[in-house]
Residue, then its C-alpha position, 0 to 999 in steps of 0.5 A: x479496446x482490449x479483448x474483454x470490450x473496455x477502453x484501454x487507459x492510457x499507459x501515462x495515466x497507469x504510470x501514474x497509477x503504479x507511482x502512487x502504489x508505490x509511494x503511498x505503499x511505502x508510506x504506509x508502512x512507514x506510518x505503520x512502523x511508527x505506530x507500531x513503536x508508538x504501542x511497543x510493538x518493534x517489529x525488529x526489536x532485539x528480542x527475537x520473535x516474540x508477539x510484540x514483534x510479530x504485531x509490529x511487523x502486521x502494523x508495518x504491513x496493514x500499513x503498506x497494504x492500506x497505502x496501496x489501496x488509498x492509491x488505487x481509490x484516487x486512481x479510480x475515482x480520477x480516472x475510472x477503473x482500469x480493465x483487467 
């Protein structure tokens, strides 16, 4: 138990945890990009920064943000929420 009274979850299941954060953060920003190029918005497009890329860069980020959150969904439903 930790000092707020939660069990402490097991640190193989947290790796788990941060794995997922990690690959579907990233996925999710890659998913966001190609959306992004999909609808014209190049968040590194050659043309400086303009409203095409700074959308291109919200997508990459909404993305990246919503890869982390699905992890987070899986984990806490599979393992309960972790005490923070």
């Amino acid at each position: 138990m930790n000092p707020q009274g939660h069990e402490a979850h097991p640190v193989g299941q947290l790796f788990k945890l941060g794995l997922a954060q990690a690959v579907l953060f990233f996925l999710g920003a890659l998913l966001g990009r190609w959306i992004g190029l999909l609808l014209g918005l190049d968040a590194f497009g050659p043309d400086g920064w303009g409203n095409r890329e700074i959308f291109g860069i919200l997508l990459i980020g909404l993305g990246g943000g919503g890869g982390v959150q699905l992890a987070r969904l899986w984990y806490d439903r599979k393992y309960g929420k972790p005490p923070r």
